[in-house]
VEXDREN-861805 format. One record per residue: residue number from 0; residue in three letters; chain; x, y, z of N, C-alpha, C, CB in turn. Coordinates in nm, 4 decimals. Glycine has a CB too. Layout:
// VEXDREN-861805
pos_code_unit_n_px_n_py_n_pz_ca_px_ca_py_ca_pz_c_px_c_py_c_pz_cb_px_cb_py_cb_pz
NUM_ALA_A_X_Y_Z_X_Y_Z_X_Y_Z_X_Y_Z;
...
This chain:
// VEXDREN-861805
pos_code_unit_n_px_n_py_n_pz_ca_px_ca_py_ca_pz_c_px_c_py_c_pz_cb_px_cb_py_cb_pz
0_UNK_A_23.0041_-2.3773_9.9410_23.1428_-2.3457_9.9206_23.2270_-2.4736_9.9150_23.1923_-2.2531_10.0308;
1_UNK_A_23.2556_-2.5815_10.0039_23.2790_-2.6890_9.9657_23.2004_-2.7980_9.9060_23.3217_-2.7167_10.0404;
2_UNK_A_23.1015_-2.7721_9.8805_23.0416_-2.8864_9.7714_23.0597_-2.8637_9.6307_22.8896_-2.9030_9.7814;
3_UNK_A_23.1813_-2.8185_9.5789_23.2147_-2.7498_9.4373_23.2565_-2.9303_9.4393_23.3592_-2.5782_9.4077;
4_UNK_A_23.2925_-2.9119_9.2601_23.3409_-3.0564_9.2312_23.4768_-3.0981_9.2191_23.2916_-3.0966_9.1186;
5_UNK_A_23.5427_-2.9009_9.2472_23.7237_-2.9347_9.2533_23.7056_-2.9663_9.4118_23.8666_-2.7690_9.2080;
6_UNK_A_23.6846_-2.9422_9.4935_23.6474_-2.9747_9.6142_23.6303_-3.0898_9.6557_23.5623_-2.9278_9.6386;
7_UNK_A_23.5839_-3.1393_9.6151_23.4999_-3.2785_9.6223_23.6336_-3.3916_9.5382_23.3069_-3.2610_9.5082;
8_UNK_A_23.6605_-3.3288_9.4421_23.8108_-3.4374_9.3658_23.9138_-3.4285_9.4795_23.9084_-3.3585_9.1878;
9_UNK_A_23.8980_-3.2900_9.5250_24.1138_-3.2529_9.6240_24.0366_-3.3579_9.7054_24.1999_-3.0282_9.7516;
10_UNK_A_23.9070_-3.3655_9.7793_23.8982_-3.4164_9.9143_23.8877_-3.6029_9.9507_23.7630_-3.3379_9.9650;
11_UNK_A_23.8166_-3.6372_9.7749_23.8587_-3.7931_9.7291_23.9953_-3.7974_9.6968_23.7807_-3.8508_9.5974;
12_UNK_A_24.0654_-3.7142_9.6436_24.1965_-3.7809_9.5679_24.3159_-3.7498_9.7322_24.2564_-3.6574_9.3661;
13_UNK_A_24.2707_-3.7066_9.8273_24.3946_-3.6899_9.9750_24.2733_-3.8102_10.0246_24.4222_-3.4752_10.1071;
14_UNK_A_24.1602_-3.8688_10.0412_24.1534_-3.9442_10.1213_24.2264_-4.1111_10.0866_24.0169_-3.9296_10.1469;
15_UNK_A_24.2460_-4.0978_9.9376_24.2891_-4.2214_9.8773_24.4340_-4.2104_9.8835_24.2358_-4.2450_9.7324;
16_UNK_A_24.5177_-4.0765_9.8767_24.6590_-4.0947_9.9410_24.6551_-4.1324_10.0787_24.7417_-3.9698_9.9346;
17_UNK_A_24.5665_-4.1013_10.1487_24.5977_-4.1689_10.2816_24.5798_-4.2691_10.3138_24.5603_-4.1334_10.3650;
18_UNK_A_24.4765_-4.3335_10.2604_24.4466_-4.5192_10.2591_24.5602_-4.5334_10.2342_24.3415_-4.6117_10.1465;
19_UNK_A_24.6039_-4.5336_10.0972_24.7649_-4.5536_10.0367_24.8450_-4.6299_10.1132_24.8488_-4.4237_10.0232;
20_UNK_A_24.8727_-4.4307_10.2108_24.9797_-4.4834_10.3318_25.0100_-4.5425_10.4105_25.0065_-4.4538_10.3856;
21_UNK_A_24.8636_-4.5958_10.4541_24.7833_-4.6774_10.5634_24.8562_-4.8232_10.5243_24.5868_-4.6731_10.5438;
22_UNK_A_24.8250_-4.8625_10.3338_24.8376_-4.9928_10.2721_24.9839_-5.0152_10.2615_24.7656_-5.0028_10.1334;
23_UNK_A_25.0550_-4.9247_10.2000_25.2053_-4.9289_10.1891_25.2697_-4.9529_10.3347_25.2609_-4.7866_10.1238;
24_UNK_A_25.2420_-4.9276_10.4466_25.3092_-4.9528_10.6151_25.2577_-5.0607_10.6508_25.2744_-4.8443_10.7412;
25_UNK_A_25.1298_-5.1040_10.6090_25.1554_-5.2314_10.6176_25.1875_-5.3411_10.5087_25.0661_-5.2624_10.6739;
26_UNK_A_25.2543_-5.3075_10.4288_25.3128_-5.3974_10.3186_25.3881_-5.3521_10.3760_25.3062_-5.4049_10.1700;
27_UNK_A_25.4901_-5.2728_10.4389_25.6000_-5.2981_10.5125_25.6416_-5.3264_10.6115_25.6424_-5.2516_10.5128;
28_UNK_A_25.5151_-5.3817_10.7012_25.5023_-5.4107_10.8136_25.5179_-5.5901_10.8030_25.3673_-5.3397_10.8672;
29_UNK_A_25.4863_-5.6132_10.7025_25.4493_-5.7677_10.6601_25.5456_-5.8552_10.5338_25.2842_-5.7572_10.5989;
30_UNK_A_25.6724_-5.7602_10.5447_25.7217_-5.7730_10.4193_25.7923_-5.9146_10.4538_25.8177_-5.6422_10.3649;
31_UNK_A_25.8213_-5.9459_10.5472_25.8764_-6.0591_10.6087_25.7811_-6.2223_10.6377_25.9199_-5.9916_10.7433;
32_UNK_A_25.6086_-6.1340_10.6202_25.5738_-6.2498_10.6527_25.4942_-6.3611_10.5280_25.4920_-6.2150_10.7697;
33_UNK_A_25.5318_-6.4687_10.5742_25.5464_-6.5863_10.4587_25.3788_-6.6015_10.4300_25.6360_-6.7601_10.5246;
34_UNK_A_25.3797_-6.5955_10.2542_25.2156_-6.5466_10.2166_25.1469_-6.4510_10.2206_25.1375_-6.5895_10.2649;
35_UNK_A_25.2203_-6.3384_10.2485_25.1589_-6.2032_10.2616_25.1540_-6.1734_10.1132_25.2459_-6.0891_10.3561;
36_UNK_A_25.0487_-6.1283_10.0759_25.0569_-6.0534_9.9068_25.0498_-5.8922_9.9147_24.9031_-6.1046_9.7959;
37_UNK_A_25.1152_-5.8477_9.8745_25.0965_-5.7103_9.9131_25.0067_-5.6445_9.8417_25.2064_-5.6397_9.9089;
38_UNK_A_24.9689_-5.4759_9.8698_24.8043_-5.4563_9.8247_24.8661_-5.3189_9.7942_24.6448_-5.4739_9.9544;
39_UNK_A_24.7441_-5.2568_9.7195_24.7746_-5.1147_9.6666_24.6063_-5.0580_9.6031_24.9179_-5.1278_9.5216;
40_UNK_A_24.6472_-4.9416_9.6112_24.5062_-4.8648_9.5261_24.5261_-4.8273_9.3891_24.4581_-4.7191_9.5915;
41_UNK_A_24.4502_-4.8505_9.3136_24.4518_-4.7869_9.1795_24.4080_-4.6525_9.1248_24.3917_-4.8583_9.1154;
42_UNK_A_24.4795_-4.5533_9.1468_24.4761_-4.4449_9.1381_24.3736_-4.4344_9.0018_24.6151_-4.3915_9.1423;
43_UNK_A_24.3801_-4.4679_8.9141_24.3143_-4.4241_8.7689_24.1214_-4.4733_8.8222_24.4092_-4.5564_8.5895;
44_UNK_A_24.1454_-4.5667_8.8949_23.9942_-4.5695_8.9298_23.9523_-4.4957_8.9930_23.9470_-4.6583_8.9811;
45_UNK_A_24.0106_-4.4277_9.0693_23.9541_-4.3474_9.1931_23.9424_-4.2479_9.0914_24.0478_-4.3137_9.3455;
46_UNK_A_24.0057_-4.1682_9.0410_23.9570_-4.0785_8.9756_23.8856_-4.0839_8.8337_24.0443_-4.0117_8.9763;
47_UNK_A_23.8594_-4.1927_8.7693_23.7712_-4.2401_8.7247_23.6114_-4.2320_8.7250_23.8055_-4.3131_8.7474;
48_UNK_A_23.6195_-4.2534_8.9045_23.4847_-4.2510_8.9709_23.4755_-4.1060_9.0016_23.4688_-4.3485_9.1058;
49_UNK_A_23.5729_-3.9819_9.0574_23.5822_-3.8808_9.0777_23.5058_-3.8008_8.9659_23.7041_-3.8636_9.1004;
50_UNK_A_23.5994_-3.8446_8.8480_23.5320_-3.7856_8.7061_23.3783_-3.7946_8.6827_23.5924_-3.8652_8.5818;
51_UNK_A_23.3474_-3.9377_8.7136_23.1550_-3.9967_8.6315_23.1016_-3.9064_8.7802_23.0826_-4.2713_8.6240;
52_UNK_A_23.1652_-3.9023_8.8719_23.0456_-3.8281_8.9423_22.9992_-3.9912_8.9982_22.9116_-3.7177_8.8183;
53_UNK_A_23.0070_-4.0580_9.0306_22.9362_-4.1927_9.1200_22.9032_-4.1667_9.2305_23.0142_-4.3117_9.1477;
54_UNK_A_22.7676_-4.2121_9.2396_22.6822_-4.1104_9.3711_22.7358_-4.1414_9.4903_22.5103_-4.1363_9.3976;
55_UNK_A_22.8316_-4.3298_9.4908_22.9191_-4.3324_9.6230_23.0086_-4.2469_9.6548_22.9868_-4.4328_9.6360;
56_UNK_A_23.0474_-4.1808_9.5677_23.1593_-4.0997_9.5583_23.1248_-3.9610_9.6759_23.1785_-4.0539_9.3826;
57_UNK_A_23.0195_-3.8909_9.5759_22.9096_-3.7819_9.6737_22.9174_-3.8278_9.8127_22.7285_-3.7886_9.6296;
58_UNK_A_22.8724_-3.9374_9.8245_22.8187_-3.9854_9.9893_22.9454_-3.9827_10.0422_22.7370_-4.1524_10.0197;
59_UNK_A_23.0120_-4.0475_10.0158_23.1690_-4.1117_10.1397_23.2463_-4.1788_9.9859_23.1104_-4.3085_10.3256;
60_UNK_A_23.3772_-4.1781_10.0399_23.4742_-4.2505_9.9591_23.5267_-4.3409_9.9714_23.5487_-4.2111_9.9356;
61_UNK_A_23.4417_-4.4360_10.1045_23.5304_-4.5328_10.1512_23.4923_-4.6262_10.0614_23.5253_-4.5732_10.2959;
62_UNK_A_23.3602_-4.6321_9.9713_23.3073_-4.7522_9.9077_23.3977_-4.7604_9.7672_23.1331_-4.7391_9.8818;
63_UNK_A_23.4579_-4.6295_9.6930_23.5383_-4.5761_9.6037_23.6574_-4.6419_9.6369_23.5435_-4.4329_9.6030;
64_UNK_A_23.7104_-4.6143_9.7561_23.8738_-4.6739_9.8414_23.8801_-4.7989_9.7736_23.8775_-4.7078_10.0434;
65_UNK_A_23.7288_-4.8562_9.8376_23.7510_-5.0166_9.8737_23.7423_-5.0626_9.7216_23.6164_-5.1006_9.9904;
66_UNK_A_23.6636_-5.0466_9.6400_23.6564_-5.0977_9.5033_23.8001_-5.0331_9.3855_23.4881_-5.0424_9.4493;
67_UNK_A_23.8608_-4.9452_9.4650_24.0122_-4.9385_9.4076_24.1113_-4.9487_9.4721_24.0457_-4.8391_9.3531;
68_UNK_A_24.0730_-5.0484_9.5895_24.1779_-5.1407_9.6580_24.2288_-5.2831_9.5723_24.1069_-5.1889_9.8029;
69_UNK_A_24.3323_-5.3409_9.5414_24.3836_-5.4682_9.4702_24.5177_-5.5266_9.5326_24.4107_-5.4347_9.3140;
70_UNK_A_24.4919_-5.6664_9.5519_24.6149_-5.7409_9.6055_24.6912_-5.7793_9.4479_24.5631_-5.8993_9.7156;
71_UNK_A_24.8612_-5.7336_9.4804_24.9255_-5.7239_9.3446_25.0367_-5.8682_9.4083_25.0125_-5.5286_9.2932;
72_UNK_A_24.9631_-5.9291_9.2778_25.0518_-6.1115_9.2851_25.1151_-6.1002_9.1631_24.9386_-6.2870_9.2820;
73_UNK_A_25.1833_-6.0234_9.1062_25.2301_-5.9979_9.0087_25.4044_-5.9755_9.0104_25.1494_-5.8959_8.9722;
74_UNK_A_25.4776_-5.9878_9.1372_25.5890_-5.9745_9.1848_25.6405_-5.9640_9.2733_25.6206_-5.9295_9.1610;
75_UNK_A_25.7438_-6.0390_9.3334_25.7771_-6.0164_9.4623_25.7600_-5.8784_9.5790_25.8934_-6.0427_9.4434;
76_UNK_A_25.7464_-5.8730_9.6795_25.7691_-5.7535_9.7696_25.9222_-5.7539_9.7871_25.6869_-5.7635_9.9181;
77_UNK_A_25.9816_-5.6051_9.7572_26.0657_-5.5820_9.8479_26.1298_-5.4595_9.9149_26.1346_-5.6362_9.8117;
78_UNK_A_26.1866_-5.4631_9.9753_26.1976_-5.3156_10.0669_26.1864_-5.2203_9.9713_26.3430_-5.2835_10.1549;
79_UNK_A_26.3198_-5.2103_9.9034_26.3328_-5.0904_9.8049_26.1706_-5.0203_9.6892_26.4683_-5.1620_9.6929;
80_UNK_A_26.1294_-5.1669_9.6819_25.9819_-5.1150_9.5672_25.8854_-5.0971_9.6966_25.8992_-5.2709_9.4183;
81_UNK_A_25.8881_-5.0706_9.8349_25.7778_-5.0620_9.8516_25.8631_-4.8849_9.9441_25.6817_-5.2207_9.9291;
82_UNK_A_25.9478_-4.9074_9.9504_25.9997_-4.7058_9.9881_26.0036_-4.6966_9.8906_26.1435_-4.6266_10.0640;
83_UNK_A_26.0271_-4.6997_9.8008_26.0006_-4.5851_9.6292_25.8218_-4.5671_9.6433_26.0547_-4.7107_9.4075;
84_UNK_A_25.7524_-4.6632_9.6670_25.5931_-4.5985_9.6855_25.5738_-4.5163_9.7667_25.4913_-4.6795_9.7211;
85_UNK_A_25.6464_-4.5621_9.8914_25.6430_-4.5065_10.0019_25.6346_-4.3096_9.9547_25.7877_-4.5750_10.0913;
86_UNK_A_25.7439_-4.3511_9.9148_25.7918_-4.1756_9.8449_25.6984_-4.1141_9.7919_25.8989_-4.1619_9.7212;
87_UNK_A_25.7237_-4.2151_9.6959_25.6000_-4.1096_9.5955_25.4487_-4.0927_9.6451_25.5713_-4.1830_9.4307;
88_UNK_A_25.3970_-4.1754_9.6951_25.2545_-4.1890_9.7621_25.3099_-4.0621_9.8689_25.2016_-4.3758_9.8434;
89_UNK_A_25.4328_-3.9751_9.9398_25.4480_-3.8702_9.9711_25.4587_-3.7645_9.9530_25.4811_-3.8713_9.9958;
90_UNK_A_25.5123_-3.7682_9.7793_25.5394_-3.6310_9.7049_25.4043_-3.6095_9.6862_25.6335_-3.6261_9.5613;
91_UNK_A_25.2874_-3.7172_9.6259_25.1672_-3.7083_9.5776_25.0972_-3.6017_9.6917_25.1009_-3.8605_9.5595;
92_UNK_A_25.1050_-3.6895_9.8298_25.0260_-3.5838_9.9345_25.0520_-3.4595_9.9498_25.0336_-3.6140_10.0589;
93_UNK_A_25.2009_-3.4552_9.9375_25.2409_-3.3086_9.9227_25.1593_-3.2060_9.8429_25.3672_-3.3065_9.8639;
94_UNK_A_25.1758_-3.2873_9.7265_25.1002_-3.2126_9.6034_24.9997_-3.1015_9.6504_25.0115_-3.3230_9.5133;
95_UNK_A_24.9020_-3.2493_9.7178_24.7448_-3.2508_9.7542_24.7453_-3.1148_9.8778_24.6851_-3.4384_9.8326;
96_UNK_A_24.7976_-3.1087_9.9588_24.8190_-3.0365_10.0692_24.8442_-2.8664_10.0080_24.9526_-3.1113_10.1544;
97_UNK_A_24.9914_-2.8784_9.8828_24.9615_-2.7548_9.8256_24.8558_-2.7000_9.7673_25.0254_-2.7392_9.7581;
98_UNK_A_24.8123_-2.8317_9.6972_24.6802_-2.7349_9.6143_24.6033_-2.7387_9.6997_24.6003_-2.7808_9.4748;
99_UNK_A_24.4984_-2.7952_9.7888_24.4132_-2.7290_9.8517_24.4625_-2.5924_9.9458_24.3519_-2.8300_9.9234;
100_UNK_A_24.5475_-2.6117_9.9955_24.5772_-2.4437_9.9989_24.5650_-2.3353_9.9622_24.6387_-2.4130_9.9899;
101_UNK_A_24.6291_-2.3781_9.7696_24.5944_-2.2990_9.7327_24.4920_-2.2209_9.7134_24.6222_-2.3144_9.6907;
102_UNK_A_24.3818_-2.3743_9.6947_24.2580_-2.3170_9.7125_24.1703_-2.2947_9.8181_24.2023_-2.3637_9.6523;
103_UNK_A_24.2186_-2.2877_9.8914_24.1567_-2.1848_9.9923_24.2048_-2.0228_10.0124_24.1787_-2.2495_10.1262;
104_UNK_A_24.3259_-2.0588_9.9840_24.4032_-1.9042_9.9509_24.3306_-1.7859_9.8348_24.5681_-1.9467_9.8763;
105_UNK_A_24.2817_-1.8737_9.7317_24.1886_-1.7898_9.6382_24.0086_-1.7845_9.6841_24.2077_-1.8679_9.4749;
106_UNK_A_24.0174_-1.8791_9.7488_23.8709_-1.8361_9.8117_23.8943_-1.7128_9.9241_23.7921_-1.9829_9.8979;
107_UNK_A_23.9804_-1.7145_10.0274_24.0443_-1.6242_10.1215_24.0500_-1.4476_10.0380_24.2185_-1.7026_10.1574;
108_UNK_A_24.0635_-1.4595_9.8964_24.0653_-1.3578_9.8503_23.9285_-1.3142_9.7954_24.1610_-1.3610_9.7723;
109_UNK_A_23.8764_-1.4173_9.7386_23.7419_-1.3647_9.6769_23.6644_-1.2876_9.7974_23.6427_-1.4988_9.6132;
110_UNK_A_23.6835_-1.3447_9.9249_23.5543_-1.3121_10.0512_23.6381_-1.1963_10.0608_23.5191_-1.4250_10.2208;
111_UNK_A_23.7721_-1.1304_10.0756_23.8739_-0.9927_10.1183_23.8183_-0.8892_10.0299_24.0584_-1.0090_10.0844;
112_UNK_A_23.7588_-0.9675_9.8984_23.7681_-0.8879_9.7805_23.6392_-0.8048_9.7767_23.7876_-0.9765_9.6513;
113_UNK_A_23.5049_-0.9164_9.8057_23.3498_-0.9188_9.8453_23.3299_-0.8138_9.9462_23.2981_-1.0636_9.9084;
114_UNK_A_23.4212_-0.8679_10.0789_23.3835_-0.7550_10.1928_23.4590_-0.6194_10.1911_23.4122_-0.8139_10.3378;
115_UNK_A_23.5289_-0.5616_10.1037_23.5513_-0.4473_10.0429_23.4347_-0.3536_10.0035_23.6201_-0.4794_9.9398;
């Protein structure tokens, strides 16, 4: 029942919002300190790897996390760009939280439906 492969995407794609959150608090934890580069995940890889099926993926996602973890030297840090991630790396979880619900809510029915 949970080894389906929507299963397996909701349960990689909320563990990589939560690294996220983990990375974004401390890019705001450090926004002050001199040489800090701030870091982020690349969402298109993670599900990238979600998609091919990568057997790290199957096992654990931390090896997935870590290879779509990247330090971004591409522009300053500053408060405002790192609460706009902040945000959205929140609406995203939200997302994640509804839909697996949901889907459990339609599994909740199939078994109501079965034991009839």
């Amino acid at each position: 029942m949970f080894q389906t492969d929507g299963f397996k995407a909701m349960k990689g794609l909320t563990d990589a919002l939560v690294q996220r959150q983990q990375i974004l608090s401390n890019n705001l934890a450090n926004i002050g300190t001199e040489g800090y580069v701030r870091q982020d995940i690349d969402f298109s890889r993670v599900l990238s790897e979600l998609k091919s099926g990568v057997p790290s993926m199957d096992q654990t996602n931390e090896s997935a996390l870590a290879r779509a973890r990247y330090k971004d030297t591409g522009k300053p840090m500053t408060l405002e760009s790192e609460m706009s991630k902040l945000y959205d790396n929140h609406l995203r979880y939200t997302l994640m939280v509804k839909s697996v619900s949901h889907h459990f809510e339609h599994m909740k029915k199939a078994l109501e439906v079965r034991a009839s």
